[in-house]
MIDOSE-1310 file (N, C-alpha, C; in nm, 2 decimals, decimal comma, always signed):
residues 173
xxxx	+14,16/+6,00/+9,20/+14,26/+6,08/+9,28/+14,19/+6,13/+9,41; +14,30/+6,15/+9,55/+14,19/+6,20/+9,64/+14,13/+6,32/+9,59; +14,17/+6,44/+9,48/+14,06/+6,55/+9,44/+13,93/+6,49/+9,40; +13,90/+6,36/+9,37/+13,78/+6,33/+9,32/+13,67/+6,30/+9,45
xxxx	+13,80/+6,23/+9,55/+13,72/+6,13/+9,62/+13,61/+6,28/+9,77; +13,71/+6,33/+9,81/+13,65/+6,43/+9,84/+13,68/+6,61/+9,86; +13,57/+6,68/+9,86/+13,61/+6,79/+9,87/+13,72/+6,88/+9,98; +13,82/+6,98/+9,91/+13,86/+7,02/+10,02/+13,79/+7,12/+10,15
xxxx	+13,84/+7,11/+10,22/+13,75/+7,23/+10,31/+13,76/+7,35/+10,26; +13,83/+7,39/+10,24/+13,88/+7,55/+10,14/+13,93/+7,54/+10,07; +13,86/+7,60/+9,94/+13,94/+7,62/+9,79/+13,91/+7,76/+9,82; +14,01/+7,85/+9,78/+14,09/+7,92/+9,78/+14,04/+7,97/+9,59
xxxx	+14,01/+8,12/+9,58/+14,02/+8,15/+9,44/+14,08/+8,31/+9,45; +14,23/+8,29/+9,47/+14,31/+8,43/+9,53/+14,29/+8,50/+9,46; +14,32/+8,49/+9,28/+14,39/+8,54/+9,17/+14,30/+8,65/+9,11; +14,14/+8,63/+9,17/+14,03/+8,68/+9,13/+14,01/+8,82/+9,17
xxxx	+14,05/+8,92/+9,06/+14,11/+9,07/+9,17/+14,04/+9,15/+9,06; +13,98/+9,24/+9,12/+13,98/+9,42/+9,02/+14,04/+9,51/+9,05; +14,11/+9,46/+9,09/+14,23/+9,59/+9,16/+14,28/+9,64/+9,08; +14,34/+9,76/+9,04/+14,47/+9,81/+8,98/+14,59/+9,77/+9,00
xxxx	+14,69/+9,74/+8,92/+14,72/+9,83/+8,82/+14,58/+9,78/+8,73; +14,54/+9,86/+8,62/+14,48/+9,83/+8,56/+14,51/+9,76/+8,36; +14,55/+9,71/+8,35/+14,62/+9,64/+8,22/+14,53/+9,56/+8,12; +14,51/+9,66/+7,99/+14,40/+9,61/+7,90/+14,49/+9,48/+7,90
xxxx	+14,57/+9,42/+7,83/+14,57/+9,29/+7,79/+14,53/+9,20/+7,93; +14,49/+9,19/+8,02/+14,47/+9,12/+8,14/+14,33/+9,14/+8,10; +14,27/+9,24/+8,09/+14,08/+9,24/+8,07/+14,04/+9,18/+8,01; +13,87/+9,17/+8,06/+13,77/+9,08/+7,99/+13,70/+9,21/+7,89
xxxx	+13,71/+9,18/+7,79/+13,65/+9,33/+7,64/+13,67/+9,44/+7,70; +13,85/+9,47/+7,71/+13,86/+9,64/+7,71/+13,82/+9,76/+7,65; +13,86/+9,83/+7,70/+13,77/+9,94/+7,63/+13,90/+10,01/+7,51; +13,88/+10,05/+7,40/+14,02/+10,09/+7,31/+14,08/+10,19/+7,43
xxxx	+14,24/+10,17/+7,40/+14,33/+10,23/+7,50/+14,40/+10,35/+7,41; +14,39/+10,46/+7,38/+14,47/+10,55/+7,28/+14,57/+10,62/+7,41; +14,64/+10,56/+7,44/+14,71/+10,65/+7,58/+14,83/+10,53/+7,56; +14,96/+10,58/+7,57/+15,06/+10,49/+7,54/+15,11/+10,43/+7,71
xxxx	+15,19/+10,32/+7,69/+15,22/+10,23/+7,83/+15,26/+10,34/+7,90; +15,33/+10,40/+7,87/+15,41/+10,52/+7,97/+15,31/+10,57/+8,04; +15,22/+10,62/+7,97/+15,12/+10,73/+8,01/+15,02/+10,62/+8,10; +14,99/+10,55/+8,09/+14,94/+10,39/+8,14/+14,93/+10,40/+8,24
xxxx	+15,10/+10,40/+8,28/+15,18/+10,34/+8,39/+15,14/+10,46/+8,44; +15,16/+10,60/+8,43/+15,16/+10,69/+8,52/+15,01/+10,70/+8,60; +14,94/+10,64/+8,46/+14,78/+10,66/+8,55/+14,72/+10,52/+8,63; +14,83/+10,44/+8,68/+14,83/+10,36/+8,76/+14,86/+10,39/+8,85
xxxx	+14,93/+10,48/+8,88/+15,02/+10,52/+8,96/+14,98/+10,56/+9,10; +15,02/+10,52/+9,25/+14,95/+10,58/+9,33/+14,97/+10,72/+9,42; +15,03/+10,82/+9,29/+15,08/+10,93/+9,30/+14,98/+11,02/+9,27; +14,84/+10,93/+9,19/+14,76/+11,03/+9,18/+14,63/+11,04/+9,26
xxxx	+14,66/+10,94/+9,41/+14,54/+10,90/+9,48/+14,49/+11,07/+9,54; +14,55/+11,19/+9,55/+14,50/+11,28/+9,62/+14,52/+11,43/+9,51; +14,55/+11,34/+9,43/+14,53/+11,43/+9,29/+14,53/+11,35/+9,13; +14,37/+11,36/+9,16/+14,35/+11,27/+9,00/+14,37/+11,33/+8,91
xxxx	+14,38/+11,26/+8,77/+14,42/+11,31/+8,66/+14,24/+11,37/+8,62; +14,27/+11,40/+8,46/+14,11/+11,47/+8,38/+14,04/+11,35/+8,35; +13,91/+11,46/+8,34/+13,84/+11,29/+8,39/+13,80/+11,21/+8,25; +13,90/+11,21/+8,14/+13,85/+11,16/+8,05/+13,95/+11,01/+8,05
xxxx	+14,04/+11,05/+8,13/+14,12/+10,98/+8,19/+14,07/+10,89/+8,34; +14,00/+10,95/+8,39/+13,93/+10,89/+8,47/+13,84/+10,79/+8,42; +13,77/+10,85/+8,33/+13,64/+10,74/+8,25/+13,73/+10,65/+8,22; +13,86/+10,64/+8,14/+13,93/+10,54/+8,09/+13,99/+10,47/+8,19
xxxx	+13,97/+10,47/+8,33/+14,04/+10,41/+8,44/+13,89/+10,32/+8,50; +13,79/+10,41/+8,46/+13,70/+10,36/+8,51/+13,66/+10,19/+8,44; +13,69/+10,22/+8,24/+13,60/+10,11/+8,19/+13,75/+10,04/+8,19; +13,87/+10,06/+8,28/+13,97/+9,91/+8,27/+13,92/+9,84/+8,42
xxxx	+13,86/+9,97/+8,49/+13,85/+9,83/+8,62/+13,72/+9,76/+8,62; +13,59/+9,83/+8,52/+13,52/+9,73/+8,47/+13,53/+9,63/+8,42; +13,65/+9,65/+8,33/+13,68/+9,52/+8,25/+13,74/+9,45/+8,36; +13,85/+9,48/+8,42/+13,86/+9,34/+8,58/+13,78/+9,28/+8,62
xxxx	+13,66/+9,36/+8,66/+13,54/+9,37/+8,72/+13,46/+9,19/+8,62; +13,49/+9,21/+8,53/+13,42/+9,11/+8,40/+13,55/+9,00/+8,42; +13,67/+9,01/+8,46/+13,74/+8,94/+8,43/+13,70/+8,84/+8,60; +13,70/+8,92/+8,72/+13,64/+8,83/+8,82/+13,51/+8,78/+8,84
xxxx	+13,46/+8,81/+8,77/+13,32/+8,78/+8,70/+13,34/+8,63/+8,62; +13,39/+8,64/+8,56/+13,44/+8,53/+8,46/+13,50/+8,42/+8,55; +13,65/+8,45/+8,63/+13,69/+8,35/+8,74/+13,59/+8,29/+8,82; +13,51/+8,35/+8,89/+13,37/+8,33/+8,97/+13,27/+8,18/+8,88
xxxx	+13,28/+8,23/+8,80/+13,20/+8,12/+8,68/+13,30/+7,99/+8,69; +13,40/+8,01/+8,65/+13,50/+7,90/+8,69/+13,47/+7,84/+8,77; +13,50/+7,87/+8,91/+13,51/+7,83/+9,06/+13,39/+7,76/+9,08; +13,27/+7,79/+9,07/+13,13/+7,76/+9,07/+13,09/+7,66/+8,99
xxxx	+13,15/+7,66/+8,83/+13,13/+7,55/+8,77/+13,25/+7,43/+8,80; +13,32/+7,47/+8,84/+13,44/+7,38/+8,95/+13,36/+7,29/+9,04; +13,31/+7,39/+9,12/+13,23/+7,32/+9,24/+13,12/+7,26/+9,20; +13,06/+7,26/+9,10/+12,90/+7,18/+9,02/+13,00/+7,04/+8,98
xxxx	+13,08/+7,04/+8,90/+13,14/+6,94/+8,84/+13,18/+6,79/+8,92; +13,23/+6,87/+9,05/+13,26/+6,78/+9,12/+13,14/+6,76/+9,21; +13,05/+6,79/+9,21/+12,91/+6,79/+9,28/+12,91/+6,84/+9,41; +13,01/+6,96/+9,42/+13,02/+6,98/+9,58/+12,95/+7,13/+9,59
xxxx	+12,85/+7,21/+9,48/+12,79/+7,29/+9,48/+12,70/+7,32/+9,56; +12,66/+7,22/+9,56/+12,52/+7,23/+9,69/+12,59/+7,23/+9,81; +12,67/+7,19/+9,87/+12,72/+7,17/+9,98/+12,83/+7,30/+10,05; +12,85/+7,36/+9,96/+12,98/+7,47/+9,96/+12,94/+7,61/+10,04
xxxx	+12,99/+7,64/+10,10/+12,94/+7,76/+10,22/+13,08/+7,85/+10,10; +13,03/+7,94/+10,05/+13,08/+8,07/+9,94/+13,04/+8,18/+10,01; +13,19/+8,27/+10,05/+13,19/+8,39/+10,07/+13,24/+8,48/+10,00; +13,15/+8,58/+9,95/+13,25/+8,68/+9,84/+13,26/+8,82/+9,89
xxxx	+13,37/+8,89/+9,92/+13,36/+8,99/+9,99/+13,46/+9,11/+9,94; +13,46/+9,21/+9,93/+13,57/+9,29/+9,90/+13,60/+9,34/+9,99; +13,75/+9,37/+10,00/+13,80/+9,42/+10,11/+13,81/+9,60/+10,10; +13,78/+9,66/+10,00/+13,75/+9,82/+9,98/+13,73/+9,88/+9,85
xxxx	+13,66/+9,94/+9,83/+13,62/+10,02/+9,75/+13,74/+10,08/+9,63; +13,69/+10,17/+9,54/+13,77/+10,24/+9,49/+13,73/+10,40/+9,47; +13,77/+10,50/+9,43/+13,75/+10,60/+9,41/+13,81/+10,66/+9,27; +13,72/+10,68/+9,17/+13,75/+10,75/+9,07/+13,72/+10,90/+9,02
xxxx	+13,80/+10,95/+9,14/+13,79/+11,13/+9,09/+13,68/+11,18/+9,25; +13,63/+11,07/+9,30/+13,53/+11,08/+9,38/+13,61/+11,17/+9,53; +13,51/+11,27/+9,57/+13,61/+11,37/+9,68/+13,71/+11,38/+9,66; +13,78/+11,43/+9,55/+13,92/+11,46/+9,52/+14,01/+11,36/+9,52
xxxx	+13,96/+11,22/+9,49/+14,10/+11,14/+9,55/+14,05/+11,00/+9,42; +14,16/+10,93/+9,39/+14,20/+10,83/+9,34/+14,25/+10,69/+9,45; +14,19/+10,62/+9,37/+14,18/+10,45/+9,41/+14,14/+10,48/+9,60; +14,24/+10,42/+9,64/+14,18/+10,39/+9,81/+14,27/+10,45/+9,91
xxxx	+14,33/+10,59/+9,94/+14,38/+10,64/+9,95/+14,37/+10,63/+10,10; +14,50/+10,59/+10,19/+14,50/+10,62/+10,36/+14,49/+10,72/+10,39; +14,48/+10,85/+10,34/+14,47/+11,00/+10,39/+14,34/+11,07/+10,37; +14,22/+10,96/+10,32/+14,12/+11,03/+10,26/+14,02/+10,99/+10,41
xxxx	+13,92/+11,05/+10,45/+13,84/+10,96/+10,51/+13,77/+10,89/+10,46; +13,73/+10,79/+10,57/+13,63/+10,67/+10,49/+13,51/+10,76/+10,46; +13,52/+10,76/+10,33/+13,41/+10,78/+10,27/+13,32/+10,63/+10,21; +13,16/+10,65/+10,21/+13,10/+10,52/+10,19/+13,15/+10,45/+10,04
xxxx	+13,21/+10,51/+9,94/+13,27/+10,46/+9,83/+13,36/+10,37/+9,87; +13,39/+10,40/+9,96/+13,55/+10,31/+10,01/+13,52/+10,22/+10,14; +13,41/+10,23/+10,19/+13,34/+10,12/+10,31/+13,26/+10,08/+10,31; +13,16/+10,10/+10,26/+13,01/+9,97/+10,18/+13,08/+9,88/+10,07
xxxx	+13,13/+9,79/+10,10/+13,15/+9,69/+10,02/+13,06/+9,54/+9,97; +13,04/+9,45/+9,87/+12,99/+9,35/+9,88/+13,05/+9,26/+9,97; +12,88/+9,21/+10,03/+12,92/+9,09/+10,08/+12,81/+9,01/+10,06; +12,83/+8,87/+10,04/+12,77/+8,81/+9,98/+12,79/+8,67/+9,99
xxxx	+12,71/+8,60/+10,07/+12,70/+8,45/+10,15/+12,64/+8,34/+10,08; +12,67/+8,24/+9,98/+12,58/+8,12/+9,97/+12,57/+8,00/+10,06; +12,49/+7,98/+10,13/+12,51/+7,86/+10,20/+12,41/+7,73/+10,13; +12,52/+7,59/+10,18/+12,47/+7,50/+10,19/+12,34/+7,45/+10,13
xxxx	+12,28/+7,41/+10,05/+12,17/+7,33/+10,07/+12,10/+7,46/+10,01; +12,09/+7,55/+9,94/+12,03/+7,69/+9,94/+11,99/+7,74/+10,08; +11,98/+7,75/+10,16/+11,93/+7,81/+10,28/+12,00/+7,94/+10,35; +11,88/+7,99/+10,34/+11,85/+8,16/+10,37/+11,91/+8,20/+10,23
xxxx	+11,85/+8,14/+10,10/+11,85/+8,21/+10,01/+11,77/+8,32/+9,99; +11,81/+8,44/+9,91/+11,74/+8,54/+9,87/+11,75/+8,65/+10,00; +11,81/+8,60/+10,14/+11,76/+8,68/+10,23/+11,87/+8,76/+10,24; +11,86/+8,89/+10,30/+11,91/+9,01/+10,32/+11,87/+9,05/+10,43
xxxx	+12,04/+9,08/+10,50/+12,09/+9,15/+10,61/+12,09/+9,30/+10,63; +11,95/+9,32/+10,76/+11,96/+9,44/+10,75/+12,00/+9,52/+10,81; +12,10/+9,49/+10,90/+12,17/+9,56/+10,99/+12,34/+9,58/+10,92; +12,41/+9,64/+10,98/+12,54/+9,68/+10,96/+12,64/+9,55/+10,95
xxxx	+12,68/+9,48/+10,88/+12,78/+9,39/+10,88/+12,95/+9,45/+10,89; +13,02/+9,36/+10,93/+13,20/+9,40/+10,93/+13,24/+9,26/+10,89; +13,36/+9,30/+10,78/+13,45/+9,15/+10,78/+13,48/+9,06/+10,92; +13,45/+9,11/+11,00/+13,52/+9,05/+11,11/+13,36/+8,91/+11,13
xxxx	+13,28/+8,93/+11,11/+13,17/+8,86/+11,10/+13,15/+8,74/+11,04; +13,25/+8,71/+10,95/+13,27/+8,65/+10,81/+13,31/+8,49/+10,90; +13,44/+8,57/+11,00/+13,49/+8,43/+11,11/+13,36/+8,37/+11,19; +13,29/+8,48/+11,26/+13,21/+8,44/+11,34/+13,09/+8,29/+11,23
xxxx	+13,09/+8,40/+11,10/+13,02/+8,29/+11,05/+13,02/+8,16/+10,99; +13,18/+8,15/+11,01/+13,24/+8,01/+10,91/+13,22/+7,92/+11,07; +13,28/+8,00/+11,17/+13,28/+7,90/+11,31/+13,15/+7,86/+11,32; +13,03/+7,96/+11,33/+12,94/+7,94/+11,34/+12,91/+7,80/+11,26
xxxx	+12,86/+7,82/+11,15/+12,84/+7,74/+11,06/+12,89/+7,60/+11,06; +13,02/+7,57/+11,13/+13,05/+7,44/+11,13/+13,04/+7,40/+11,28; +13,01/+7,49/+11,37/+12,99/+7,48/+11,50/+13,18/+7,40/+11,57; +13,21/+7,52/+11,53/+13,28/+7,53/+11,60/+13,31/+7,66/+11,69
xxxx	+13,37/+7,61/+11,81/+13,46/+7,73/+11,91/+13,61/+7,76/+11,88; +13,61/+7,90/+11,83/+13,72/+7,93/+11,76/+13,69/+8,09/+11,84; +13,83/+8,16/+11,87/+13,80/+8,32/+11,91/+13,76/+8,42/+11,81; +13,70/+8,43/+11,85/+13,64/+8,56/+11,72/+13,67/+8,70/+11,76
xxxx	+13,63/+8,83/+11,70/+13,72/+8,99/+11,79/+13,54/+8,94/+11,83; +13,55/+9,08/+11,91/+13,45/+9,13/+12,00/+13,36/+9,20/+11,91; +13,21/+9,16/+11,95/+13,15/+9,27/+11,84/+13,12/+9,21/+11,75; +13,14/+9,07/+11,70/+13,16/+9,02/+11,56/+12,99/+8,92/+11,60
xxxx	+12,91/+8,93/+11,46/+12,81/+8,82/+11,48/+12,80/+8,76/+11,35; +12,78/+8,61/+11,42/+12,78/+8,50/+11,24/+12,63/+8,56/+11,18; +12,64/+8,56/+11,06/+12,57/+8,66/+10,96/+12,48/+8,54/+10,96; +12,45/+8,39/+10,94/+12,33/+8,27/+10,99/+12,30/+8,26/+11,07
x	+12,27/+8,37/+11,19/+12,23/+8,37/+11,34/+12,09/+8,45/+11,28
């Protein structure tokens, strides 16, 4: 099939989320849930981003997005052993990045709340580059990165001229 013959330029692994809502049967080894759907639902809810619930309820919000957390952990493994199989592992430029943080109970506020300030819980996120061939394995960026960098680096990387915002530097420079 052409999937055998060669790789695509982007595979794509959307589905791979820790986000809330948070839903034991969706987790990787939840934690026991003694709180009924209803009550669930309500602590899903993003009614409680500027007023969290007790924090024992919190700890239980905490070990469901852990268990996501194991569940994209697990997808990852997929994707990676996807890309070995077909032997395009070595060759694969992998960016893994989150787009924000969460907050549990942290400065008065629940999940990611538009009315909170950025606080560093909610704007230090992973980012995390494999390139090619291993190279610039192990190394760490010590300056301030932005998603916006991520383009500079895919252009970079295939050397192409493509517009990037202003301010943006490919993270292989």
């Amino acid at each position: 099939s052409e999937l055998e013959r060669s790789p695509p330029q982007f595979l794509w692994a959307h589905y791979m989320d820790a986000h809330k809502p948070f839903i034991p049967e969706q987790a990787i080894d939840p934690p026991e849930v003694k709180v009924s759907q209803e009550k669930l639902g309500e602590l899903n809810s993003y009614d409680l981003e500027n007023n969290p619930p007790a924090e024992e309820y919190q700890e239980l919000l905490w070990e469901l997005y852990e268990a996501n957390v194991k569940y994209l952990d697990r997808g990852l493994g997929k994707l990676f052993n996807t890309l070995r199989l077909f032997d395009w592992y070595s060759e694969a430029l992998v960016i893994l990045v989150s787009d924000h943080g969460e907050l549990f109970g942290e400065h008065g506020h629940m999940w990611h709340p538009m009315t909170a300030d950025p606080v560093k819980e909610l704007i230090d996120v992973p980012l995390a580059v494999k390139y090619p061939q291993g190279e610039k394995a192990g190394e760490v960026i010590e300056r301030r990165v932005q998603h916006a960098d991520i383009q500079a680096t895919v252009a970079s990387y295939m050397n192409k001229e493509v517009p990037t915002p202003e301010e943006t530097y490919p993270l292989n420079k």
